[in-house]
N, CA and C atoms as an extended XYZ file, in Angstrom:
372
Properties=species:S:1:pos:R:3:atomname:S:1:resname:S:1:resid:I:1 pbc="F F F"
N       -69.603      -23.510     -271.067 N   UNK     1
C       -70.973      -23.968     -270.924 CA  UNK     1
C       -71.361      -23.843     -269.459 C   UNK     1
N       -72.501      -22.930     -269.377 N   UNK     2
C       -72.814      -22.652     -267.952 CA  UNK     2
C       -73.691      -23.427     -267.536 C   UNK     2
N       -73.750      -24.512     -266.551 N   UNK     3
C       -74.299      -25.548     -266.359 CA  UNK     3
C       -74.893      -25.648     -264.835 C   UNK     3
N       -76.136      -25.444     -264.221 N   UNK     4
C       -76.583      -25.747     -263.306 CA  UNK     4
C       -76.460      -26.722     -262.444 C   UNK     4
N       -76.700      -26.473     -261.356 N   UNK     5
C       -75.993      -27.015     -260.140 CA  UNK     5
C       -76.477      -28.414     -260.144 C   UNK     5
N       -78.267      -28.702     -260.265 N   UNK     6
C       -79.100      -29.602     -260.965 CA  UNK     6
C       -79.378      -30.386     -261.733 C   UNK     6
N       -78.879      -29.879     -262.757 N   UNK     7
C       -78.717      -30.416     -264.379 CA  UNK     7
C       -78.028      -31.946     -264.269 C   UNK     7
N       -78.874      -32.837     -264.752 N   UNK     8
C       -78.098      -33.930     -264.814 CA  UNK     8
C       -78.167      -34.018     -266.683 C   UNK     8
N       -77.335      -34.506     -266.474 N   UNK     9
C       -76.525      -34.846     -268.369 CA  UNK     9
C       -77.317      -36.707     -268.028 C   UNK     9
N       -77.908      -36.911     -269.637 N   UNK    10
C       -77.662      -37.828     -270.011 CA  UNK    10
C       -77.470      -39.409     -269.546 C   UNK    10
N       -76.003      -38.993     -269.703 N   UNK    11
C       -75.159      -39.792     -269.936 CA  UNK    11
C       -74.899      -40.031     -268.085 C   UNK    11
N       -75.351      -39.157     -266.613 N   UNK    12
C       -75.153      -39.382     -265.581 CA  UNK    12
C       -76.753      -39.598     -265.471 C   UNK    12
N       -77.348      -39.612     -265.858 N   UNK    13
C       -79.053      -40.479     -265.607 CA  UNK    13
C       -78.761      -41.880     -266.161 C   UNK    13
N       -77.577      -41.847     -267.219 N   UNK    14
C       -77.813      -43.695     -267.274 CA  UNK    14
C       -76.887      -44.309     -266.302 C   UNK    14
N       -75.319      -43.656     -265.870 N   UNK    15
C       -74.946      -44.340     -264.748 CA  UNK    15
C       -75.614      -44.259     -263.374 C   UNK    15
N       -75.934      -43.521     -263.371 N   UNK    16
C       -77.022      -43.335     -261.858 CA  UNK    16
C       -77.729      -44.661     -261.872 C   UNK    16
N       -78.591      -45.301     -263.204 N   UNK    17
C       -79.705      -45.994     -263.284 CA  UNK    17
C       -78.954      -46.879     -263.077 C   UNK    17
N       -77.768      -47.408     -263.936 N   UNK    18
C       -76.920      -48.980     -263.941 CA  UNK    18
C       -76.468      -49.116     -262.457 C   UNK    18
N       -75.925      -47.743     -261.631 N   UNK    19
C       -75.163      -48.381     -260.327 CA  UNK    19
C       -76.607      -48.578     -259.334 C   UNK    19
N       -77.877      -47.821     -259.118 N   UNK    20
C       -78.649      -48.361     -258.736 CA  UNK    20
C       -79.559      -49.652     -258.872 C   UNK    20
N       -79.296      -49.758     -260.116 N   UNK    21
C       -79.879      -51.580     -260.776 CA  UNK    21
C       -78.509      -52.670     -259.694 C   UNK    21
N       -76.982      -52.106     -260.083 N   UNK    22
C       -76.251      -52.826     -259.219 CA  UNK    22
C       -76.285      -53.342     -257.858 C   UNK    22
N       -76.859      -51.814     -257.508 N   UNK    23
C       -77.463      -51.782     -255.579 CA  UNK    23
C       -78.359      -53.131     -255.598 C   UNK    23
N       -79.577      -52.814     -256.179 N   UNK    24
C       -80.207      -53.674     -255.966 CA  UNK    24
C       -80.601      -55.302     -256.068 C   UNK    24
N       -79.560      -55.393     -257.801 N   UNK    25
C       -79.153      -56.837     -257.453 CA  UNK    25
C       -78.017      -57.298     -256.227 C   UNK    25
N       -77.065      -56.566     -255.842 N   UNK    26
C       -76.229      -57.180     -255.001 CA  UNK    26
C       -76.905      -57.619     -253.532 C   UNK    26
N       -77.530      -56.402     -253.071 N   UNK    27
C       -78.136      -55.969     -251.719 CA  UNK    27
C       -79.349      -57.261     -251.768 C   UNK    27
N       -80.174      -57.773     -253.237 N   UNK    28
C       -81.147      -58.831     -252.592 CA  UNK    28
C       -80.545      -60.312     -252.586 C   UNK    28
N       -79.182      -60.636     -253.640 N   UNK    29
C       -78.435      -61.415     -253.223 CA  UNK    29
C       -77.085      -61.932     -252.064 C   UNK    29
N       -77.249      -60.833     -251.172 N   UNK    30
C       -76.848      -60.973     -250.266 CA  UNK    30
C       -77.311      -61.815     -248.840 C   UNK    30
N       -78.938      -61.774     -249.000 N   UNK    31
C       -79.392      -62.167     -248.318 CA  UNK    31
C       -79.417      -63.821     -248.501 C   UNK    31
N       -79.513      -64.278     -249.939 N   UNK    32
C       -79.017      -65.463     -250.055 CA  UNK    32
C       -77.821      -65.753     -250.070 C   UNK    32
N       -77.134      -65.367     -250.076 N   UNK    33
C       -75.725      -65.408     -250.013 CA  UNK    33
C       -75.398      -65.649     -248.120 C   UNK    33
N       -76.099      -64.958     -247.696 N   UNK    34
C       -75.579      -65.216     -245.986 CA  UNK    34
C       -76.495      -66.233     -245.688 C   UNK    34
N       -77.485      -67.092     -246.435 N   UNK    35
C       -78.324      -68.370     -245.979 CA  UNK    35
C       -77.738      -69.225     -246.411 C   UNK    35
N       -77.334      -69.961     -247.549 N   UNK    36
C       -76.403      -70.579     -248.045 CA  UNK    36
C       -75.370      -70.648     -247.288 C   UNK    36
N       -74.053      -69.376     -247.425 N   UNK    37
C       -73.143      -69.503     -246.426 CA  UNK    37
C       -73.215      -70.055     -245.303 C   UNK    37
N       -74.239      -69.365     -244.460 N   UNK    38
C       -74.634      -69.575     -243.311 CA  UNK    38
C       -75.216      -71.323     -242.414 C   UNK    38
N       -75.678      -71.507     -243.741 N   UNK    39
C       -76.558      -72.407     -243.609 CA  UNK    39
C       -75.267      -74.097     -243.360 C   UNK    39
N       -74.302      -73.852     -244.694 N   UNK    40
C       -73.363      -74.556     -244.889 CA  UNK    40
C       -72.253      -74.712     -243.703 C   UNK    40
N       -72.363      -73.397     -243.173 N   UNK    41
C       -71.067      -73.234     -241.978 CA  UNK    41
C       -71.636      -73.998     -241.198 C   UNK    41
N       -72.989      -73.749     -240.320 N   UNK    42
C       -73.681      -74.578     -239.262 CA  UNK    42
C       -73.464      -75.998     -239.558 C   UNK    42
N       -73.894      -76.762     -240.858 N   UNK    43
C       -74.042      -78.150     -240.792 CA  UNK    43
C       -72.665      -78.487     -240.930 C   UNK    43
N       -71.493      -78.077     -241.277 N   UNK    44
C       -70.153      -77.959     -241.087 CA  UNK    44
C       -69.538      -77.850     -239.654 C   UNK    44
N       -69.929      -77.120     -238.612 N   UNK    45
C       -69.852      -77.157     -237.407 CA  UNK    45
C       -70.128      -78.177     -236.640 C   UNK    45
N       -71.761      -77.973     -236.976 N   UNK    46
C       -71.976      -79.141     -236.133 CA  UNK    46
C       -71.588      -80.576     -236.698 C   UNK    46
N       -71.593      -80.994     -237.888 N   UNK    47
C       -70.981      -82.241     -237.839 CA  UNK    47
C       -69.009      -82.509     -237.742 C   UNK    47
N       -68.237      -81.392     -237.926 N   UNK    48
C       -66.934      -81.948     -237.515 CA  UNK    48
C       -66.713      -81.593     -236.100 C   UNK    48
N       -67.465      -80.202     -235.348 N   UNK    49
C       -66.681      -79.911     -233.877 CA  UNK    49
C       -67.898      -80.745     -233.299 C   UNK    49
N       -69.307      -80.733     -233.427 N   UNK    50
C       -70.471      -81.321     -232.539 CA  UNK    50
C       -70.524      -80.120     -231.671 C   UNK    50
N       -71.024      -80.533     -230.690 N   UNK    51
C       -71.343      -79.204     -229.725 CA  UNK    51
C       -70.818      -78.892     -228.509 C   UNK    51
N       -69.299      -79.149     -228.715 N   UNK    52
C       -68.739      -78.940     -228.237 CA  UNK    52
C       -67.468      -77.968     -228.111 C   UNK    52
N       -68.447      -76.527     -228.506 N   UNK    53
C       -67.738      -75.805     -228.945 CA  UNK    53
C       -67.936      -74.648     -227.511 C   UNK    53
N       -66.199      -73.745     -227.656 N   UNK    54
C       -65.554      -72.805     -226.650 CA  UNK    54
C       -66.098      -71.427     -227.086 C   UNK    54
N       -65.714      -70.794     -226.314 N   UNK    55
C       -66.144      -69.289     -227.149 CA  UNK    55
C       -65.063      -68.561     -228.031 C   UNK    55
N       -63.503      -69.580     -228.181 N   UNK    56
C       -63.298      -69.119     -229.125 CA  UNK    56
C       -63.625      -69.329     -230.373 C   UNK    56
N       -63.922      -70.407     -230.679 N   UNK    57
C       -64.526      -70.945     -231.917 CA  UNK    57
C       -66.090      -70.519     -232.199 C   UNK    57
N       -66.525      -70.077     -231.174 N   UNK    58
C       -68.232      -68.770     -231.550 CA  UNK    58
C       -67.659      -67.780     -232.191 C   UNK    58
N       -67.014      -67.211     -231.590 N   UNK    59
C       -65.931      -65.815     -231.947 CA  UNK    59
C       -65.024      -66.396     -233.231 C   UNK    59
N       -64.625      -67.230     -233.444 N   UNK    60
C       -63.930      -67.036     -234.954 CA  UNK    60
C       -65.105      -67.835     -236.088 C   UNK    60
N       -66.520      -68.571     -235.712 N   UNK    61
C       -67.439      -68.526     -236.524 CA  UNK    61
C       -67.986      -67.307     -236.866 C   UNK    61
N       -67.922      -66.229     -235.695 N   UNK    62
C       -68.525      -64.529     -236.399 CA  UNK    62
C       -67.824      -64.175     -237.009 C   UNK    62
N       -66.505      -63.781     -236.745 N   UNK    63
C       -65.761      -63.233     -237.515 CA  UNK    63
C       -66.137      -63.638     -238.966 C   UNK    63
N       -65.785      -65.240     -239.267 N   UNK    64
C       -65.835      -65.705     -240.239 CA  UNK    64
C       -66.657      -65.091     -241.471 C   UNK    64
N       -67.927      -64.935     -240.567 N   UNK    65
C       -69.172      -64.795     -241.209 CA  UNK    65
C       -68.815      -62.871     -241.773 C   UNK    65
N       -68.656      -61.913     -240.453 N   UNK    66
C       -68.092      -60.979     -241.008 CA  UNK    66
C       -67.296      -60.685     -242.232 C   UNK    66
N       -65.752      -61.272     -242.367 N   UNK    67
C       -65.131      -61.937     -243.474 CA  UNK    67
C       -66.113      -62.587     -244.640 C   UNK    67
N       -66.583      -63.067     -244.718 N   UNK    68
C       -67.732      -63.669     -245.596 CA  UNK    68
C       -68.703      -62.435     -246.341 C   UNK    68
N       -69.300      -61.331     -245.533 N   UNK    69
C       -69.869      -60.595     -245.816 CA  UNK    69
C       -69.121      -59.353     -246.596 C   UNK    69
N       -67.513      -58.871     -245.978 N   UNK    70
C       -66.891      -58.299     -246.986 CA  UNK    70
C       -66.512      -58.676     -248.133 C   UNK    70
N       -65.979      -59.574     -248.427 N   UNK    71
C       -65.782      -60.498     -249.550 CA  UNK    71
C       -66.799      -60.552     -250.325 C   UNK    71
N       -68.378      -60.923     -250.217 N   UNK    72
C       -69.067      -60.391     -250.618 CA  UNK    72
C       -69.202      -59.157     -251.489 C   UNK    72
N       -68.925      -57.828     -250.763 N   UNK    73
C       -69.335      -56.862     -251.146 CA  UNK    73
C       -68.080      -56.225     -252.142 C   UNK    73
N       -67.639      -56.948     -252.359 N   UNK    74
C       -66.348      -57.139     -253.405 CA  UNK    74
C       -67.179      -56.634     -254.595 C   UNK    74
N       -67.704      -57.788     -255.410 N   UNK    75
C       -68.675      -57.461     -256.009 CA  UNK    75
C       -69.414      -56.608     -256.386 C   UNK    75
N       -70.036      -55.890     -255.562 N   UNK    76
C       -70.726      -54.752     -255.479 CA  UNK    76
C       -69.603      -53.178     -255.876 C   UNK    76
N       -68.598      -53.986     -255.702 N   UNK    77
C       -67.834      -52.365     -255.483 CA  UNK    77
C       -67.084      -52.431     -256.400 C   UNK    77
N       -66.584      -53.814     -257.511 N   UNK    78
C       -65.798      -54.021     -258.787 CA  UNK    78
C       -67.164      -53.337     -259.531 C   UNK    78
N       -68.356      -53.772     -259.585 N   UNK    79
C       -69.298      -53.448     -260.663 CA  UNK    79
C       -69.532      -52.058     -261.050 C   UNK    79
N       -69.485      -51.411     -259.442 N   UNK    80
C       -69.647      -50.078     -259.270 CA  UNK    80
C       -68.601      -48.983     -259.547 C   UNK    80
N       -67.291      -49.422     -259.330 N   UNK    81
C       -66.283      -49.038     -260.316 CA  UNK    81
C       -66.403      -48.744     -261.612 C   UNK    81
N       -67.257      -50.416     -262.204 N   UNK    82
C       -66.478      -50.390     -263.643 CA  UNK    82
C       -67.711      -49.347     -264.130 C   UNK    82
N       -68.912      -49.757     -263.547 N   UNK    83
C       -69.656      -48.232     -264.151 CA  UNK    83
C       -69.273      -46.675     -264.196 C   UNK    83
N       -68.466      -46.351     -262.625 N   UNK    84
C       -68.256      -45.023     -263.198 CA  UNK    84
C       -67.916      -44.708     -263.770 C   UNK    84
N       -66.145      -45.415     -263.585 N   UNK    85
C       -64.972      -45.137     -265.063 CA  UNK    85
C       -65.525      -45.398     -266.502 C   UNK    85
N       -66.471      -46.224     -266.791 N   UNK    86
C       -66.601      -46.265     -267.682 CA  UNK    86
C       -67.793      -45.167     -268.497 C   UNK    86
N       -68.486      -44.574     -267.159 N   UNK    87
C       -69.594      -43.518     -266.975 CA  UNK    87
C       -70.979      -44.167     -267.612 C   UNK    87
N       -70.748      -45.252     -267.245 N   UNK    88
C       -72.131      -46.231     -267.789 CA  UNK    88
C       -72.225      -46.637     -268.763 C   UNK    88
N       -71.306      -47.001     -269.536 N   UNK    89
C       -70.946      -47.815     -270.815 CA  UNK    89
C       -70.940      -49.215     -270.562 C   UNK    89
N       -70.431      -49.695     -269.378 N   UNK    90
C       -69.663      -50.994     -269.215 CA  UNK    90
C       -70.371      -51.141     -267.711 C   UNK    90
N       -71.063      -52.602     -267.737 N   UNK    91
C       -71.172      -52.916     -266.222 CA  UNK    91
C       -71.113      -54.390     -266.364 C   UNK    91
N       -71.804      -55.604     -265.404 N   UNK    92
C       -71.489      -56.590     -264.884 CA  UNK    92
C       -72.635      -57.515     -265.112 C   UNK    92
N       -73.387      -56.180     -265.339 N   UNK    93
C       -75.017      -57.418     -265.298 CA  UNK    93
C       -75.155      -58.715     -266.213 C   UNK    93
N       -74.584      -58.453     -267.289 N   UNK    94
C       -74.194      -60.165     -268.043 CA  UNK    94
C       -73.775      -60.817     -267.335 C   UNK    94
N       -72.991      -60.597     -266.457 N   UNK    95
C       -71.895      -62.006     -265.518 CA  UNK    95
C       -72.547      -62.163     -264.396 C   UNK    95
N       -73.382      -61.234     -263.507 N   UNK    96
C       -73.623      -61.183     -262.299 CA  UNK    96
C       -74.420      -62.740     -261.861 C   UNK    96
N       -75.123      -63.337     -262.047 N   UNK    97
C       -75.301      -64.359     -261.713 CA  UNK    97
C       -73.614      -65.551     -261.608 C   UNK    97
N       -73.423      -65.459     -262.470 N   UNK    98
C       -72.173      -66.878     -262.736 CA  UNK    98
C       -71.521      -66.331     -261.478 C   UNK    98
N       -71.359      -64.963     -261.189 N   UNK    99
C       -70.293      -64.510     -260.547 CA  UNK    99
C       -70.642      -64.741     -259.404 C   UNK    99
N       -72.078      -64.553     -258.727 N   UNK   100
C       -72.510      -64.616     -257.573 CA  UNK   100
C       -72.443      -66.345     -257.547 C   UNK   100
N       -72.631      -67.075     -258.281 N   UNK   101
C       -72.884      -68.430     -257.510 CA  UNK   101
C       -71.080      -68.886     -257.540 C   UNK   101
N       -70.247      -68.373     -258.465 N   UNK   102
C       -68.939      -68.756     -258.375 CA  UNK   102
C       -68.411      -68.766     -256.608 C   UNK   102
N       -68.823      -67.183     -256.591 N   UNK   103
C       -68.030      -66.871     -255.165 CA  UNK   103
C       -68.918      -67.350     -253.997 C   UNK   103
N       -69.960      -67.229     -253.783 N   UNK   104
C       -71.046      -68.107     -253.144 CA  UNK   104
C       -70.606      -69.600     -252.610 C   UNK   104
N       -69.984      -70.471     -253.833 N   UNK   105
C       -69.696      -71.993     -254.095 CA  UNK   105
C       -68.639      -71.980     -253.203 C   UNK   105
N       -67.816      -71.421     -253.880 N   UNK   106
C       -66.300      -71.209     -253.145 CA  UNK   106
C       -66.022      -70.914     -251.692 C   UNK   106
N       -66.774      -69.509     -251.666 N   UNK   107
C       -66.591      -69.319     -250.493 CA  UNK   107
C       -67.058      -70.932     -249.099 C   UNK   107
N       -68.303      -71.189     -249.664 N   UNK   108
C       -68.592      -72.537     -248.589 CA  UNK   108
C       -67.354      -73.889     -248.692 C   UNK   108
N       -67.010      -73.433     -249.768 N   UNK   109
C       -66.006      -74.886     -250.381 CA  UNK   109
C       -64.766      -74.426     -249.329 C   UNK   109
N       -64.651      -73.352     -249.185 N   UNK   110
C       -63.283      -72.452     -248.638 CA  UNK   110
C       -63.146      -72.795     -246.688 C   UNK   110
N       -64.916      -72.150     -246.720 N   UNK   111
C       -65.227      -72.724     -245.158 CA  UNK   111
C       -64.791      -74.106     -244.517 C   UNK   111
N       -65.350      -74.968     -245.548 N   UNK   112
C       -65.461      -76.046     -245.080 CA  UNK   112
C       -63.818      -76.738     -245.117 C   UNK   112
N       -63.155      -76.252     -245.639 N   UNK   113
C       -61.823      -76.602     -245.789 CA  UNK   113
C       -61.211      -76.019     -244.533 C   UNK   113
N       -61.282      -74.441     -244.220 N   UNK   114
C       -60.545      -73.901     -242.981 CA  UNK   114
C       -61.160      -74.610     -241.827 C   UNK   114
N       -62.305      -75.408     -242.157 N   UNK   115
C       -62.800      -75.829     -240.703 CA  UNK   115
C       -62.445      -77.367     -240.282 C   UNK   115
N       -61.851      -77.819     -241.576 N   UNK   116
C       -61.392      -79.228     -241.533 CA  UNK   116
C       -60.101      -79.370     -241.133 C   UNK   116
N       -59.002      -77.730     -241.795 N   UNK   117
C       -57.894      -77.727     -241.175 CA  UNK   117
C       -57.567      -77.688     -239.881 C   UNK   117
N       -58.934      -76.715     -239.443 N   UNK   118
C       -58.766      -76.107     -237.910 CA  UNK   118
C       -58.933      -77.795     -236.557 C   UNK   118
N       -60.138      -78.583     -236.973 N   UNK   119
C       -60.556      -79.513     -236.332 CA  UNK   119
C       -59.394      -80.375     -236.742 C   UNK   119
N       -59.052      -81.129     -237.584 N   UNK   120
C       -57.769      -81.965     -237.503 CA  UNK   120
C       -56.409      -81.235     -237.850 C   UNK   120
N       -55.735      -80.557     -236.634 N   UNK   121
C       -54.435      -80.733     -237.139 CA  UNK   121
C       -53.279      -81.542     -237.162 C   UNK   121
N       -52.610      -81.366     -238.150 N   UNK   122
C       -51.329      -81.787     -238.406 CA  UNK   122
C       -50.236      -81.688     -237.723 C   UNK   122
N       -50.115      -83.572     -237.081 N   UNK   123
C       -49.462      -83.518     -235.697 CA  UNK   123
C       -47.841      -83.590     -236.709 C   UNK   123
N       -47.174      -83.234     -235.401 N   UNK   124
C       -45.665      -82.968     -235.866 CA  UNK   124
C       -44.820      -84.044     -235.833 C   UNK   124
């Protein structure tokens, strides 16, 4: 079957459509996703360190946030998987909410824990 360079099949117009529907839910929940996060780390900061913070602890709040943003895009790239292999049979969009507020929750639940470890440690 002699098939043009052009030619899209089908069956690659519906994964095209599902991983771009993916783009676009992940990419506008991201932005809530880094306000929330974001939002949670600050009132976390400022009420266990106060403002009395070094520049290493600026520098491991970015990072953090960096870390935060890959983890994130986890998501984006399991969904986008399962569409190709599956060539657009199978995607995420049923779960994508539960999933986004799961890891969303966690992740701040996660923060607020590394930041409780970091501010009180465990004397010897």
């Amino acid at each position: 079957m002699d098939r043009d360079l052009f030619d899209i099949t089908d069956e690659e117009k519906v994964s095209g459509q599902k991983l771009l529907d993916s783009h676009r839910y992940w990419s506008r929940r991201r932005i809530l996703f880094n306000i929330i996060v974001g939002s949670a780390g600050l009132i976390s900061v400022l009420l266990v360190l106060g403002t009395g913070l070094t520049i290493f602890d600026l520098f491991g709040i970015v990072m953090w946030g960096v870390v935060a943003n890959a983890m994130f895009s986890v998501g984006y790239i399991v969904e986008s998987y399962i569409i190709a292999k599956s060539k657009g049979q199978r995607d995420l969009q049923a779960n994508r909410d539960i999933l986004f507020w799961i890891g969303t929750i966690a992740y701040v639940i996660v923060g607020f824990m590394f930041l409780l470890m970091y501010s009180f440690p465990i004397p010897d």
